[in-house]
C-alpha positions in Angstrom: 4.5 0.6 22.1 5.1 -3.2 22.7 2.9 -6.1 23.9 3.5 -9.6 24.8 2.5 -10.8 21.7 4.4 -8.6 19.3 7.9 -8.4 21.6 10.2 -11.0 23.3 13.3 -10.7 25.1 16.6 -11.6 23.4 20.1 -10.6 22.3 21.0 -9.1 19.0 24.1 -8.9 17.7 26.9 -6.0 18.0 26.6 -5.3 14.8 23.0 -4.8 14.5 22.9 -2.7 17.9 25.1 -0.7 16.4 23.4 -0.2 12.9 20.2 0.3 14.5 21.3 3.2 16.6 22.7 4.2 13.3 19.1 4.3 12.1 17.2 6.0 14.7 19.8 9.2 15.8 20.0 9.8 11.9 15.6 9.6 11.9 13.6 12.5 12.0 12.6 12.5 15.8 16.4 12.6 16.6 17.8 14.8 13.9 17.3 18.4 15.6 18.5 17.2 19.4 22.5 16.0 19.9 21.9 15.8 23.4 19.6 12.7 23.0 21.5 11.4 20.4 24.6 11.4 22.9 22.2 10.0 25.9 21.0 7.3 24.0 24.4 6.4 22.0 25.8 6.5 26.4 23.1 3.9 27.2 23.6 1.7 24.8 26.9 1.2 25.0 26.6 0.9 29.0 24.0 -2.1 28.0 26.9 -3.8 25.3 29.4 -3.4 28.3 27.7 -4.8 31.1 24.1 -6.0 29.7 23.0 -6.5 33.4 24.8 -3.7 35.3 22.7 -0.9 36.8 23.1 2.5 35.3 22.6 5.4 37.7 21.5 9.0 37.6 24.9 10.6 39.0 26.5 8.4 36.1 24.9 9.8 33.4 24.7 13.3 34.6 28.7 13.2 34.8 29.2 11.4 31.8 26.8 13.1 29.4 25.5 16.4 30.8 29.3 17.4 32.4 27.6 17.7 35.9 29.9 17.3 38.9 30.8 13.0 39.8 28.9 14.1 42.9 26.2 16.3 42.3 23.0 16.4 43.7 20.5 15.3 41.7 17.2 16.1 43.9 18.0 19.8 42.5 19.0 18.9 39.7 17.0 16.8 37.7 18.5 17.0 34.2 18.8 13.6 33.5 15.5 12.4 34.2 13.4 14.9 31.9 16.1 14.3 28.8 15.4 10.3 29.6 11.2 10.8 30.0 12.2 12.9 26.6 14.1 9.8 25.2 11.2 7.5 26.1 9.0 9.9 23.9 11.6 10.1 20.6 11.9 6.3 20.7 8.2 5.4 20.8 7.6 7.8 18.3 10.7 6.1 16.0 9.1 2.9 16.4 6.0 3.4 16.0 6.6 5.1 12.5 10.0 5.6 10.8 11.6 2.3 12.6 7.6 0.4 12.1 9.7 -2.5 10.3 12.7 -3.0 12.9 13.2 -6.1 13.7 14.4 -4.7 17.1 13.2 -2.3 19.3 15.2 -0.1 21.8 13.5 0.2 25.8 13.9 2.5 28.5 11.7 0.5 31.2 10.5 2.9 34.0 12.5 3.2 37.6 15.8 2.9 35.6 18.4 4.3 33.3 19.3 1.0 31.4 18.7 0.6 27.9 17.2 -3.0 26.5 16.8 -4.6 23.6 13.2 -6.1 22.4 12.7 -8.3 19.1 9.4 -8.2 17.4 7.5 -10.9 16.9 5.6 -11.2 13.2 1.8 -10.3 13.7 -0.4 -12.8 13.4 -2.0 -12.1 9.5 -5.8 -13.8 10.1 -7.0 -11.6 12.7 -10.8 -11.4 13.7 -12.8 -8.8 11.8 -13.5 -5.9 14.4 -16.9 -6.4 16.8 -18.6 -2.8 14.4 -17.5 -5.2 11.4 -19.6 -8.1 12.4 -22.4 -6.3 13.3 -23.3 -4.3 10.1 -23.0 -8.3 8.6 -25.9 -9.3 10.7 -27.4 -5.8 10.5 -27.4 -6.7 6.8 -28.2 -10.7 7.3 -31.6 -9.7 9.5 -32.2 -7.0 6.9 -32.3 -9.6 3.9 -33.9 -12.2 5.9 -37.3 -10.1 6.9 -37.3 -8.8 3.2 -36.4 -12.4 1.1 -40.4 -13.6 2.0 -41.5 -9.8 1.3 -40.2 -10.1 -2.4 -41.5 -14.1 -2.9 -45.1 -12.9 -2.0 -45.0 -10.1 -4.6 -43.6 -12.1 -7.1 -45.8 -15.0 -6.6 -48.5 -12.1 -6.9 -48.0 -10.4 -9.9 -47.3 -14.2 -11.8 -50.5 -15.3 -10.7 -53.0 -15.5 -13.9 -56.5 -13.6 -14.2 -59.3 -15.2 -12.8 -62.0 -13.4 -14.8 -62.4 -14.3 -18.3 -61.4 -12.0 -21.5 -63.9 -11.0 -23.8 -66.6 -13.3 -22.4 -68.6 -13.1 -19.4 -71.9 -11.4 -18.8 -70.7 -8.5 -18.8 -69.7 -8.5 -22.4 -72.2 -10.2 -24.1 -75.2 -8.6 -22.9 -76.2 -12.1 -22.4 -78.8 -13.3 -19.4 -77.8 -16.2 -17.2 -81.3 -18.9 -16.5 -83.2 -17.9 -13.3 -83.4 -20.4 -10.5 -86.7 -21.3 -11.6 -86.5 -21.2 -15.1 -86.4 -25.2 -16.8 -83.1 -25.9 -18.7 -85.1 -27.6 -21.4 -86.8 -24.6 -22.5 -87.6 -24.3 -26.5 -88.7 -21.3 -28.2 -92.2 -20.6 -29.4 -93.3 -18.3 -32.1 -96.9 -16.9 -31.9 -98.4 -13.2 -32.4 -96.1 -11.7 -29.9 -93.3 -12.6 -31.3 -90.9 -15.4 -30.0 -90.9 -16.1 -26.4 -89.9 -19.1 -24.6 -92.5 -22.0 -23.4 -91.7 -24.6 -20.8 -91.3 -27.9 -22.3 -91.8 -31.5 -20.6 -89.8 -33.7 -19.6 -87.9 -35.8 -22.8 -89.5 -39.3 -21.3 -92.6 -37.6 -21.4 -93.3 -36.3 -25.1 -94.7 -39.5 -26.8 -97.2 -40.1 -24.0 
């Protein structure tokens, strides 16, 4: 219910003791049991009177359960299960109807004494849990192996077409020279038709 960071020890005010008691035996945890309303209304105003007396077991069973000024409470343990009880209601107020108190009531354990405990404001920038983080850099490593995955398929499908359109051997029916044919070949006409004759050499024709 309390930790060192959220709780520190003071003193309220009379008034605000009061007014908080107000608030939690008219809450729903305390509505449907007068005894713990009685037991805690008997604490705290044994902590107002005396906020560093000792309350003891005999005490309260006398005072709020009309058991004997004497009796024996190893038989009879009435007071201790209505104060674990107590513990249970005022946990349960604070931690949801009383979640905006600015002070908190305490029963500390191996005692009867009631205590008062202000709450400290929580701090507003706290870390983002550890599951948080890690589906980040889940996601981070995720992107990171697929960002170069995407460039190369980009970079792929904007590359241009290395073959030509329309052209080419292919598409013209057209034969490319042979190694050992002469690029200065001329056509020739004779009976069989045109057919290609090697030619010499340009330097060589007016010889």
């Amino acid at each position: 219910m309390k930790t060192e960071s959220s709780l520190s020890s003071a003193t309220p005010e009379p008034a605000e003791i009061l007014a908080l008691v107000d608030r939690v035996v008219a809450s729903r945890p305390f509505r449907k049991s007068q005894r713990l309303k009685e037991l805690l209304a008997y604490l705290v105003r044994r902590n107002m009177e005396s906020p560093l007396g000792e309350v003891h077991e005999q005490e309260i069973g006398s005072a709020v359960f009309s058991r004997p000024a004497e009796y024996d409470t190893s038989s009879d343990n009435i007071v201790r299960v209505n104060i674990y009880e107590l513990r249970k209601r005022l946990s349960k107020y604070f931690a949801g109807e009383g979640a905006r108190e600015a002070w908190v009531i305490d029963l500390p354990k191996g005692g009867y004494s009631a205590s008062f405990i202000r709450r400290q404001p929580e701090s507003e920038s706290a870390p983002p849990a550890p599951e948080y983080i890690g589906k980040h850099r889940l996601w981070i490593g995720a992107l990171a192996v697929a960002a170069p995955l995407v460039g190369c398929m980009v970079l792929t499908l904007a590359e241009p077409c290395s073959a030509p359109i329309g052209g080419g051997p292919e598409s013209t029916g057209a034969a490319e020279p042979s190694l050992g044919q002469d690029a200065h070949t001329e056509p020739q006409h004779g009976r069989g038709g045109s057919r290609l004759q090697p030619q010499p050499p340009a330097g060589l024709r007016t010889l």
